[in-house]
C-alpha positions as CSV (number, residue, x, y, z in Angstrom):
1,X,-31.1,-3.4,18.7
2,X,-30.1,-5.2,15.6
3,X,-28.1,-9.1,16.7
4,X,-24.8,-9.5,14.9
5,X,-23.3,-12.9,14.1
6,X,-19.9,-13.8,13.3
7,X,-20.1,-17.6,11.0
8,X,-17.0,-19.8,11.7
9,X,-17.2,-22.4,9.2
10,X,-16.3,-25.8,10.4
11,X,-14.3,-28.6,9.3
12,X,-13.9,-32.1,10.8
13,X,-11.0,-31.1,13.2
14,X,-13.0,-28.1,14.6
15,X,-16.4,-30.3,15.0
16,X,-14.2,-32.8,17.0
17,X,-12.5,-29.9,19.0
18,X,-16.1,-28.3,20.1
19,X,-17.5,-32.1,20.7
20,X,-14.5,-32.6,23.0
21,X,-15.2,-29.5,24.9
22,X,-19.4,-29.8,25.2
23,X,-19.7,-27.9,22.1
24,X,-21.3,-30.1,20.0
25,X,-24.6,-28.6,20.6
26,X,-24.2,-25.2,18.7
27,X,-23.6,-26.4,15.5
28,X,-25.8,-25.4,13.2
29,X,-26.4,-25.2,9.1
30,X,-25.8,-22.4,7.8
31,X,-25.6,-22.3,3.8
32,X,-25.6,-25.8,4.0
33,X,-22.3,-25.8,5.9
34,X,-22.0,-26.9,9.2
35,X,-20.9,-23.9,11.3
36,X,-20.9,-22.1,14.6
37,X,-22.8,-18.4,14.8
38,X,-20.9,-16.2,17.6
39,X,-23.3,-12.6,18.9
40,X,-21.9,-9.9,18.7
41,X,-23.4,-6.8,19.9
42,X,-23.4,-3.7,18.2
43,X,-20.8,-2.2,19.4
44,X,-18.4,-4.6,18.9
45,X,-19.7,-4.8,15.6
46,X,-18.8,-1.2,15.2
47,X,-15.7,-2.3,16.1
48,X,-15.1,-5.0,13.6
49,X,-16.1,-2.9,10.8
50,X,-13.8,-0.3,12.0
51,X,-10.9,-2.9,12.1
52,X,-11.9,-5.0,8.9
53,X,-13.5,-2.5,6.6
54,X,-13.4,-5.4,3.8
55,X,-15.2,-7.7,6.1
56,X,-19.0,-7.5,5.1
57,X,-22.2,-8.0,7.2
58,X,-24.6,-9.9,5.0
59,X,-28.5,-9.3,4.9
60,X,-28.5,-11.6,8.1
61,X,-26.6,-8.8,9.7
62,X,-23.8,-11.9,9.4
63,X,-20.0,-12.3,8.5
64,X,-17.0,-14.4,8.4
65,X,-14.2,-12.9,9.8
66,X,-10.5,-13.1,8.2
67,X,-8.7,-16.1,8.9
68,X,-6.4,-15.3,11.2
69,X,-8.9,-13.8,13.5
70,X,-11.1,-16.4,13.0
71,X,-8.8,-18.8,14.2
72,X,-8.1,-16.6,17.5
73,X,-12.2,-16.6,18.2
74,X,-12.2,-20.0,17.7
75,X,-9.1,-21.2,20.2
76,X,-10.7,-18.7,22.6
77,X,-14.2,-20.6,22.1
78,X,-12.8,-23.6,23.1
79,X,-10.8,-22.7,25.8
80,X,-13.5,-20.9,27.6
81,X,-16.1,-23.8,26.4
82,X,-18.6,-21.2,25.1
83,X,-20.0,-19.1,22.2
84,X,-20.4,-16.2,24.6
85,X,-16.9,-14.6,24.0
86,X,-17.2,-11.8,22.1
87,X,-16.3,-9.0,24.9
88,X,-13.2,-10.6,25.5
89,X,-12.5,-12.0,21.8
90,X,-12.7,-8.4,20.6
91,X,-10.1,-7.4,23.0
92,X,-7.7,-10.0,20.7
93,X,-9.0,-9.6,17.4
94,X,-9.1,-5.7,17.3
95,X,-6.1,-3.2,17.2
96,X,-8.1,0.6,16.6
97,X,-4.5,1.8,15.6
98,X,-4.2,-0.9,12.7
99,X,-3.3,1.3,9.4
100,X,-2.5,4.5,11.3
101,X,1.2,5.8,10.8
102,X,2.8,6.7,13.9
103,X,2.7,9.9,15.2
104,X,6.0,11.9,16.3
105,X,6.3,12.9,19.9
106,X,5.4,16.8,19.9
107,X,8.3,19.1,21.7
């Protein structure tokens, strides 16, 4: 089973926010950035591509989600003090009805 990672870039606010909740620890370089790299398995990757078809895996079988998104992973990463949050991020960050017109109720 291939591992997924989601890359949330980091700026000096979000490394003080992940030091102040134990975080500090899973910062790593990634394209010479600092960053945090989230697993995701594959079927919430399946998942993702579903709900952001624009949103590309690279040849690290990683991606950076949109921003809005990105910020909601990140909140829920340091309100749970973890990395591990995918299988209840998803739950926020996916909508399987996005871009599909209403239906009419059948009589």
């Amino acid at each position: 089973m291939a591992e997924y990672l989601i890359n949330i870039f980091l700026d000096d606010e979000k490394i003080k926010k992940l030091s102040d909740v134990g975080l500090s620890g899973d910062i790593k370089e990634v394209d010479g950035k600092k960053a945090i790299q989230v697993k995701v398995s594959e079927k919430e990757q399946k998942k993702m591509a579903k709900g952001f078809p624009d949103m590309p895996f690279d040849a690290n079988n990683a991606c950076v989600l949109p921003e809005a998104a990105e910020k909601t992973v990140f909140d829920i990463i340091c309100n749970m003090k973890t990395i591990d949050v995918m299988k209840f991020a998803i739950m926020k960050i996916y909508n399987p009805l996005a871009g599909k017109a209403p239906r009419s109720a059948q009589r």
